[in-house]
Backbone as JSON, one array per atom type, in Angstrom:
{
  "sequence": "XXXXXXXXXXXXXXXXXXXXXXXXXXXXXXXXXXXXXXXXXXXXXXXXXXXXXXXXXXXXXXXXXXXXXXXXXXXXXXXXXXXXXXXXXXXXXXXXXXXXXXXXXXXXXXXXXXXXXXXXXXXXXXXXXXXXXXXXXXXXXXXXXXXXXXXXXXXXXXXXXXXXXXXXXXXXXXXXXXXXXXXXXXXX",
  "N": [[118.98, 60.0, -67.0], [120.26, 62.18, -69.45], [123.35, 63.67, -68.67], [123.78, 66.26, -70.33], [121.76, 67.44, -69.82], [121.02, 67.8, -67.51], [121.75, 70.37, -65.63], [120.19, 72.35, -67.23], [117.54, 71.43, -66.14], [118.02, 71.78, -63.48], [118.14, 74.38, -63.4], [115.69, 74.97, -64.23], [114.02, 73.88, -61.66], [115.11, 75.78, -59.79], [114.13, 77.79, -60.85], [111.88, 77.48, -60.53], [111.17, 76.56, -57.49], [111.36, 78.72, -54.74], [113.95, 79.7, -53.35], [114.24, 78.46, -50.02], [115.77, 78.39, -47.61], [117.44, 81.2, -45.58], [120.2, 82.67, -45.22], [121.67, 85.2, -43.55], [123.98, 87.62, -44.61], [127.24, 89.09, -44.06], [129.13, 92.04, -44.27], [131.46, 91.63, -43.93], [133.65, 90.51, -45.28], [134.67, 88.06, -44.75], [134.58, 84.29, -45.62], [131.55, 82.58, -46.85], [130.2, 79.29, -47.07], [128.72, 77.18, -49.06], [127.11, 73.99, -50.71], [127.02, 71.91, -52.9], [125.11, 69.05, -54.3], [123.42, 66.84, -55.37], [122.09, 64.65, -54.57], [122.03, 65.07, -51.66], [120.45, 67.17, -51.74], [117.11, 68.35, -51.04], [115.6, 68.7, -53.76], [116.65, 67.27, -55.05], [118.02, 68.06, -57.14], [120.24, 70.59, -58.77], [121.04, 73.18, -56.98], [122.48, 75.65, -55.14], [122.48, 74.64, -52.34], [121.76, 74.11, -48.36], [123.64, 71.67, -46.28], [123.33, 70.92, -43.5], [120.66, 71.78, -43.22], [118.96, 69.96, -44.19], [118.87, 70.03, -46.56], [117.88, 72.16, -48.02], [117.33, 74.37, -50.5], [119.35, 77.19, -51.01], [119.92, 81.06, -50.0], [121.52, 84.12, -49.44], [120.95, 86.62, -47.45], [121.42, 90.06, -48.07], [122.05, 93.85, -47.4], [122.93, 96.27, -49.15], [124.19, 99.37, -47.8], [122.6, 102.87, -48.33], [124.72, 105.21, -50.1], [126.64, 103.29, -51.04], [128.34, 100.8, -52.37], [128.46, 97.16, -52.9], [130.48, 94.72, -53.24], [130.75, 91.13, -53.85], [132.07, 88.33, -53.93], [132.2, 85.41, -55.58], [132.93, 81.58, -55.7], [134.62, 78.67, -56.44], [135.12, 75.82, -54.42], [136.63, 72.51, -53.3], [136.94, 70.2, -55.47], [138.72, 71.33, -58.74], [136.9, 72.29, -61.96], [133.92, 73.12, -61.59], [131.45, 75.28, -62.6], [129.09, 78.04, -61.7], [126.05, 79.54, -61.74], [124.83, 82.51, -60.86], [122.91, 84.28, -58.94], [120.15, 87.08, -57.89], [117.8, 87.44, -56.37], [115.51, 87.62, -59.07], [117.25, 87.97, -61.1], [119.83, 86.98, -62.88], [123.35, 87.2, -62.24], [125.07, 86.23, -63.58], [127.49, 83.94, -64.95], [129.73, 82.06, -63.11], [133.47, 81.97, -63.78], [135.41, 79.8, -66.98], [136.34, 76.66, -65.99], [139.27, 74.19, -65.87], [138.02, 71.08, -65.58], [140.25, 68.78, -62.58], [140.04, 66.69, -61.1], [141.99, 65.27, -59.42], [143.29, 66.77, -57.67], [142.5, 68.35, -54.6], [141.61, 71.07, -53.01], [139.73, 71.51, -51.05], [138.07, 73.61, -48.33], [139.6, 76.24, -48.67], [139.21, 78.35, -49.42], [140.43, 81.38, -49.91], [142.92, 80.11, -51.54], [141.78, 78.68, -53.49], [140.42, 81.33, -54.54], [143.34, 82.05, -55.8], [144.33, 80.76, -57.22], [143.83, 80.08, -60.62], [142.94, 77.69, -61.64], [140.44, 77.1, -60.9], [136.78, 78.2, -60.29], [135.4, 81.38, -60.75], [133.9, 84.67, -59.71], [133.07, 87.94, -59.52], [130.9, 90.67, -58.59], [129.95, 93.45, -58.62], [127.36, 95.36, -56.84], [124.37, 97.44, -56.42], [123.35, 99.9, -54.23], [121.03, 98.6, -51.42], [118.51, 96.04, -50.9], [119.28, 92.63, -50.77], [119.08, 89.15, -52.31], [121.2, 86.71, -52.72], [121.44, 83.45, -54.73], [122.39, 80.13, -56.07], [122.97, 78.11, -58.72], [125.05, 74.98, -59.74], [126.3, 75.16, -62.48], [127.56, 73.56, -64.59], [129.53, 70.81, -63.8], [132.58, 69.31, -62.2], [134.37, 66.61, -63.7], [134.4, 63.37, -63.2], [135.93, 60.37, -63.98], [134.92, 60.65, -66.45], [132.58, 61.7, -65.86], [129.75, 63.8, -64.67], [130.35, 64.92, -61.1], [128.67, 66.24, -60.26], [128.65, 67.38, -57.45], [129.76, 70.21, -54.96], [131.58, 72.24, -52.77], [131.6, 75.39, -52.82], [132.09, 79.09, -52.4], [130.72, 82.02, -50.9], [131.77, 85.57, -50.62], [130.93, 88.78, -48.96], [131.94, 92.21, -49.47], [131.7, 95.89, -48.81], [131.88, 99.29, -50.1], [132.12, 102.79, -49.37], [130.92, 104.97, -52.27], [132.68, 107.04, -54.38], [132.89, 110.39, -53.71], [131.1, 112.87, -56.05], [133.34, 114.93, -56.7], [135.85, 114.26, -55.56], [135.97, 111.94, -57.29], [135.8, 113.27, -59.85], [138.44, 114.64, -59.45], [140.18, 112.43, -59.39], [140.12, 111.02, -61.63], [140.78, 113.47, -63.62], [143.38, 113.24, -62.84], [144.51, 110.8, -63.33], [144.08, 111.67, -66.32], [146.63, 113.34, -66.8], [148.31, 111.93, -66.15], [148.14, 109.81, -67.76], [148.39, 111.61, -70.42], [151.28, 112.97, -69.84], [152.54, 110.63, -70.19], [152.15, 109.73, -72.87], [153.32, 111.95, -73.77], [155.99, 110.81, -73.18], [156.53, 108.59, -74.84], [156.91, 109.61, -76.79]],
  "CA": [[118.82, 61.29, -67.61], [121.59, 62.93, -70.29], [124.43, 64.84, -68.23], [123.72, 67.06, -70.16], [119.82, 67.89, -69.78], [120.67, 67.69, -65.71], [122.15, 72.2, -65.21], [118.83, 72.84, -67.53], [116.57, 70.61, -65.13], [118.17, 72.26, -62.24], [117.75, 75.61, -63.7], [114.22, 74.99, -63.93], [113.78, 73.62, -60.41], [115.35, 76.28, -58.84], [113.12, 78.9, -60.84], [110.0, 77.1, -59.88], [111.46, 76.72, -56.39], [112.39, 79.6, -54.46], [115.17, 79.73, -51.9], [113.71, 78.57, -48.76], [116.55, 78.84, -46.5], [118.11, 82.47, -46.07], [121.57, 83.02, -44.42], [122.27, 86.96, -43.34], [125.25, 87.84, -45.09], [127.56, 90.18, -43.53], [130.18, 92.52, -44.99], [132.72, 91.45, -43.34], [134.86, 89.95, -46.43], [135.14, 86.41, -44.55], [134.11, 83.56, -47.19], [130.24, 81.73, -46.49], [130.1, 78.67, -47.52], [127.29, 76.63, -49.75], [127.45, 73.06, -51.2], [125.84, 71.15, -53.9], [124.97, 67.72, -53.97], [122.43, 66.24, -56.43], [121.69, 63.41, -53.46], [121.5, 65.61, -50.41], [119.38, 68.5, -52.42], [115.47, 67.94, -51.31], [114.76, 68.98, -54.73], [117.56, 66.19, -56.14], [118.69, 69.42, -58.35], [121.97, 71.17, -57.83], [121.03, 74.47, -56.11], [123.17, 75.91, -53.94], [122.07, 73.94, -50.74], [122.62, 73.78, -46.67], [123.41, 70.63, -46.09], [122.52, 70.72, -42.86], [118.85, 71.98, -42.62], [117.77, 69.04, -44.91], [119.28, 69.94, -47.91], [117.22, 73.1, -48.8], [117.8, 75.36, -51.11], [119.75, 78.37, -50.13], [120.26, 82.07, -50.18], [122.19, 84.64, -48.65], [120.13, 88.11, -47.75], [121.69, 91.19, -47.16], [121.49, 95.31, -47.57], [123.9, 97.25, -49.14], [123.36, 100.77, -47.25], [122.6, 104.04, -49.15], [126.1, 105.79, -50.42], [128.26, 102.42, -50.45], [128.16, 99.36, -53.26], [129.1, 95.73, -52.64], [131.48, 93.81, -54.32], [130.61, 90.11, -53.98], [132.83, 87.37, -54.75], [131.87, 83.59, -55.49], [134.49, 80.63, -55.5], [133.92, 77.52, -56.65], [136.16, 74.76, -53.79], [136.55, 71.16, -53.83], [137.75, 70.0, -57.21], [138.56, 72.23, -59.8], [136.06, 72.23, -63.05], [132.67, 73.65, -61.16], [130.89, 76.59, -62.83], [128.36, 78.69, -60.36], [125.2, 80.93, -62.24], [124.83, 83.42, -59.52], [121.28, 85.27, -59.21], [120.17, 88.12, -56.85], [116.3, 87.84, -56.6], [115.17, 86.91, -60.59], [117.91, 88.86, -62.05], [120.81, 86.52, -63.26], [124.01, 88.21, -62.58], [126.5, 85.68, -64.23], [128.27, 82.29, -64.22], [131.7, 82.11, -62.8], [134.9, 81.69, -65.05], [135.63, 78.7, -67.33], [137.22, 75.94, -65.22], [139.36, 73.04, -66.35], [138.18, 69.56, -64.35], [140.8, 68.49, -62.09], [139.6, 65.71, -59.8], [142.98, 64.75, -58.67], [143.58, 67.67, -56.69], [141.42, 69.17, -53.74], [141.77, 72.35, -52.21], [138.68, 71.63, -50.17], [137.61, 74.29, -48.36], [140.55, 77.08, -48.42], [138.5, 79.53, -50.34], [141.71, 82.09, -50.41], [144.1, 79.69, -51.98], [141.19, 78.57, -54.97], [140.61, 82.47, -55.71], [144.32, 82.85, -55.94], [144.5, 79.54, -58.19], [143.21, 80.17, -61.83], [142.03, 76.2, -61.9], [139.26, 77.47, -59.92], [136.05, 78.75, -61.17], [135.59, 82.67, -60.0], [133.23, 85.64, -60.19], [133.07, 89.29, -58.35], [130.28, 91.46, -59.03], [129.27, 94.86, -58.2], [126.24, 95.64, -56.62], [124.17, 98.51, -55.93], [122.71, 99.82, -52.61], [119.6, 98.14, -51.85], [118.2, 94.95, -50.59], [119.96, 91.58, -52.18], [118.85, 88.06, -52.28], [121.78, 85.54, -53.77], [121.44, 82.2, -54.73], [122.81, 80.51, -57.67], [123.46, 76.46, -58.75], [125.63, 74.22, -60.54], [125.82, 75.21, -64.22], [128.81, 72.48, -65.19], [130.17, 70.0, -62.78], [133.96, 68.81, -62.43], [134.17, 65.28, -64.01], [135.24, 62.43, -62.49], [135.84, 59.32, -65.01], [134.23, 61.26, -67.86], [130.96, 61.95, -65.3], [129.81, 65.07, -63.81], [130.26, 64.57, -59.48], [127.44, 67.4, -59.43], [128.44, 67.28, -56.31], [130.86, 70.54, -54.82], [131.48, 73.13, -52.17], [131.84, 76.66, -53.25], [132.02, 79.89, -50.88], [131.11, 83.57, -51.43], [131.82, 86.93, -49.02], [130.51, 90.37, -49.66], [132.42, 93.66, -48.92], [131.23, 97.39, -49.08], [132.73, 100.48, -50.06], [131.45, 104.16, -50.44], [130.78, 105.38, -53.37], [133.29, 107.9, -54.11], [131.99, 111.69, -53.77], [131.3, 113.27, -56.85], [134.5, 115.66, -56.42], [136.92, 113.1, -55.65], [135.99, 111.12, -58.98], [136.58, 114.11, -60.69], [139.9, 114.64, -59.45], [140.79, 111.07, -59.87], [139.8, 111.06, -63.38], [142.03, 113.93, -64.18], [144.58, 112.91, -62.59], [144.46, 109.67, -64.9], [144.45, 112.31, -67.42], [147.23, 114.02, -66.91], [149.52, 110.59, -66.18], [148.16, 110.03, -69.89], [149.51, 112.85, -71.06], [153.01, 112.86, -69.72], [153.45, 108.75, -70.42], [152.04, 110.2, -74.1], [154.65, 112.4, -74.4], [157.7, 110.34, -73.03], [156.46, 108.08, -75.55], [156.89, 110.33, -78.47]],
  "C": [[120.17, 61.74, -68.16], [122.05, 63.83, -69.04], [124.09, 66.04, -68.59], [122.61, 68.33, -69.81], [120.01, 68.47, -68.24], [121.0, 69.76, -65.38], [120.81, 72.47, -65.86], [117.61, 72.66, -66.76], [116.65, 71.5, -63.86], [117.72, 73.78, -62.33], [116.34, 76.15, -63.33], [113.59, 74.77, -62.92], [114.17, 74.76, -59.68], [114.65, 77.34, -59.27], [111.8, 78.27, -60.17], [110.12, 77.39, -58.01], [112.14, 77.44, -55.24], [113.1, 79.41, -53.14], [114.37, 79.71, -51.13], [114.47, 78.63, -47.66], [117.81, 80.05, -46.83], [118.67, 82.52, -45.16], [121.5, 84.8, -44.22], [123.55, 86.81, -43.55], [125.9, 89.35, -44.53], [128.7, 90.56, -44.05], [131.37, 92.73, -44.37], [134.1, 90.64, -43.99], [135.22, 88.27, -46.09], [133.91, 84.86, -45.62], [132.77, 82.79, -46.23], [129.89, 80.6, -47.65], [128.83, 78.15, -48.04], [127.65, 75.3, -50.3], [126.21, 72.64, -52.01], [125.97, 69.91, -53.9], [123.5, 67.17, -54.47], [121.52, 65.03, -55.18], [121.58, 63.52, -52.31], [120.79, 66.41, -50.51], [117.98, 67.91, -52.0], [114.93, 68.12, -52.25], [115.5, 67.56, -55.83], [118.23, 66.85, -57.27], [120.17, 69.26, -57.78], [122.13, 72.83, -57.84], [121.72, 74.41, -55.5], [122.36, 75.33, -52.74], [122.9, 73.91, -49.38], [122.27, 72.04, -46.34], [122.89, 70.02, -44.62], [121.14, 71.02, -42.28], [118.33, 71.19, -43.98], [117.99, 69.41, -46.17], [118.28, 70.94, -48.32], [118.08, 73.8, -49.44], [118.19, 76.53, -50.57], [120.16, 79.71, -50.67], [120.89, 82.93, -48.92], [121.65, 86.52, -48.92], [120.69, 89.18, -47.12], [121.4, 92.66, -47.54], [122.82, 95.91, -47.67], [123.4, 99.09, -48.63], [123.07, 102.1, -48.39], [124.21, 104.4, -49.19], [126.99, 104.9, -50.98], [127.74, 101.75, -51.91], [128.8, 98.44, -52.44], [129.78, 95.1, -53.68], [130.97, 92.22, -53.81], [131.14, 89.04, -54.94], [132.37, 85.75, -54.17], [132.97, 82.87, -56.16], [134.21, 79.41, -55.61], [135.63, 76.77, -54.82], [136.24, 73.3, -54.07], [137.59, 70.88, -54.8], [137.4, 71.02, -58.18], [137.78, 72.16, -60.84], [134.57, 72.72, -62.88], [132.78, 74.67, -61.57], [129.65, 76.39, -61.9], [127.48, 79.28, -61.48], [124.59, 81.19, -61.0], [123.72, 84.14, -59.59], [121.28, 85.96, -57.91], [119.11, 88.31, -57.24], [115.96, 86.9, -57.62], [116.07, 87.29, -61.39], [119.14, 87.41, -62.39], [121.85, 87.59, -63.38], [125.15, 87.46, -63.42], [126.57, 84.54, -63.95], [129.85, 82.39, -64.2], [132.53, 81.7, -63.95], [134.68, 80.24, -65.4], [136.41, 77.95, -66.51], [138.28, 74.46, -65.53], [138.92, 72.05, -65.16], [139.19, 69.17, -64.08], [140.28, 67.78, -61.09], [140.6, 65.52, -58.86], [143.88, 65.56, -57.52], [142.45, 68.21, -55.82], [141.63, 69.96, -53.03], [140.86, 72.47, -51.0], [138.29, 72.83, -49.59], [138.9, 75.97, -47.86], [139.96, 77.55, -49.52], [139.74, 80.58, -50.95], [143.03, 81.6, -51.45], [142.88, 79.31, -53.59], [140.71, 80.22, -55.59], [141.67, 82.52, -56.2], [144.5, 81.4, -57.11], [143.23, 79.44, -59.24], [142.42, 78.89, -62.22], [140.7, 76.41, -61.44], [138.32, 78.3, -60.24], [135.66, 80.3, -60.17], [134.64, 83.84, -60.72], [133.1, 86.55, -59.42], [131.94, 90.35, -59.63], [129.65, 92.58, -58.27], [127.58, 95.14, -57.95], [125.38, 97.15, -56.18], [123.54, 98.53, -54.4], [121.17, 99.32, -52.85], [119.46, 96.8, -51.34], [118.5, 93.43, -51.54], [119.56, 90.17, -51.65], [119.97, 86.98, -53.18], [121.86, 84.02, -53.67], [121.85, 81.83, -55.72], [122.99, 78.62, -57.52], [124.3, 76.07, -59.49], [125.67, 74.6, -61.88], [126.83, 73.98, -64.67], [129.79, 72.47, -63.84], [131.47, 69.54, -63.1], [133.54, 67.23, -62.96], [135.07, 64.69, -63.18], [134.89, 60.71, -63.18], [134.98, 59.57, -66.06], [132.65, 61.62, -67.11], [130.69, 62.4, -64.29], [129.74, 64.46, -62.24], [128.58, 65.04, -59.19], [127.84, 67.21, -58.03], [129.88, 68.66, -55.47], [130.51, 71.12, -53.69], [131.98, 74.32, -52.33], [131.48, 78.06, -51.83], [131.58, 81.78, -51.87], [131.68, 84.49, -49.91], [131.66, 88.14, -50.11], [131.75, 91.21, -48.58], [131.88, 94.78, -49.47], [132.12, 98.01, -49.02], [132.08, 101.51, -50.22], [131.72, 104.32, -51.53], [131.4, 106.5, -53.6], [132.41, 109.3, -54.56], [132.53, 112.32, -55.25], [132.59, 114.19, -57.78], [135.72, 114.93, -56.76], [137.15, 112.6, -56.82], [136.59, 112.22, -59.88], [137.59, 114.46, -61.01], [140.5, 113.43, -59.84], [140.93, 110.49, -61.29], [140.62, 112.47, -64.09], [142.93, 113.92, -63.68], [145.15, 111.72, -63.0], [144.41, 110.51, -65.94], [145.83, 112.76, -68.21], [148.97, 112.95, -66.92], [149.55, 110.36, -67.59], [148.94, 110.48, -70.33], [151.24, 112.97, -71.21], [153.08, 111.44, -70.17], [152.98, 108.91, -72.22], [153.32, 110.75, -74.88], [156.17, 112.09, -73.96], [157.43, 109.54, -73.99], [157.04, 108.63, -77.35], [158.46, 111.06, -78.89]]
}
């Protein structure tokens, strides 16, 4: 099968097939790992999968509370050149940053050192309060001798914050006004 037909194939497998194994994700900012693997996947795709319950497909279910949002950040690891499309339910929220392929380096699984390293494919998205389902697969694999691995380990972690009180924002927003203003007129 064309390289490149295989992220469309998977696409389609993982809509037909929904996440059957669900992690509880907790907002505790520490990174949860996921791996892909075209040859340990029970679907032979490249869904996010647990490799150890048999290679199912996987999601991570949690509840942002009333008042707060979530921030959620995904991380590609391994070798550098893996893009992620990240979903929550049916919604598509994105595919992580462009990545160059780098085989010859591996960060393996130090999640903190591949956000902080631009080689590394990366996405943070805002969520609202409310019940969240994420799962997401392979969109473009690192190469290795001109031919995708499909094969990586990537990590996310959620954190919450309140939602600042209507008040607050207000002040905070003119008080970004007013910095304006004066850095306006030292300018002039």
């Amino acid at each position: 099968m064309s390289t490149h037909l295989r992220p469309l194939l998977a696409a389609c497998l993982f809509t037909l097939v929904a996440p059957s194994f669900a992690v509880p994700l907790v907002a505790d900012g520490q990174w949860n790992a996921f791996d892909v693997d075209e040859y340990s996947a029970a679907s032979a795709g490249v869904e996010w999968i647990d490799i150890f319950n048999g290679g199912q497909p996987l999601s991570f279910e949690f509840v942002v509370p009333a008042g707060y949002f979530g921030t959620l950040t995904v991380v590609d690891g391994g070798f550098a050149g893996d893009r992620f499309t990240v979903k929550d339910g049916a919604t598509t929220l994105g595919v992580t940053s462009a990545a160059v392929s780098n085989t010859d380096a591996n960060i393996g699984l130090d999640f903190d050192a591949a956000l902080a390293d631009s080689a590394y494919s990366r996405a943070s998205y805002t969520l609202a309060a409310g019940s969240h389902s994420v799962s997401g697969w392979l969109s473009q694999s690192a190469l290795f001798e001109g031919m995708p691995l499909n094969a990586t380990v990537g990590a996310l972690r959620l954190e919450v914050s309140a939602v600042p009180e209507p008040s607050a924002l207000a002040m905070l927003l003119a008080g970004a006004g007013v910095l304006a203003f004066v850095a306006r007129r030292r300018a002039i």
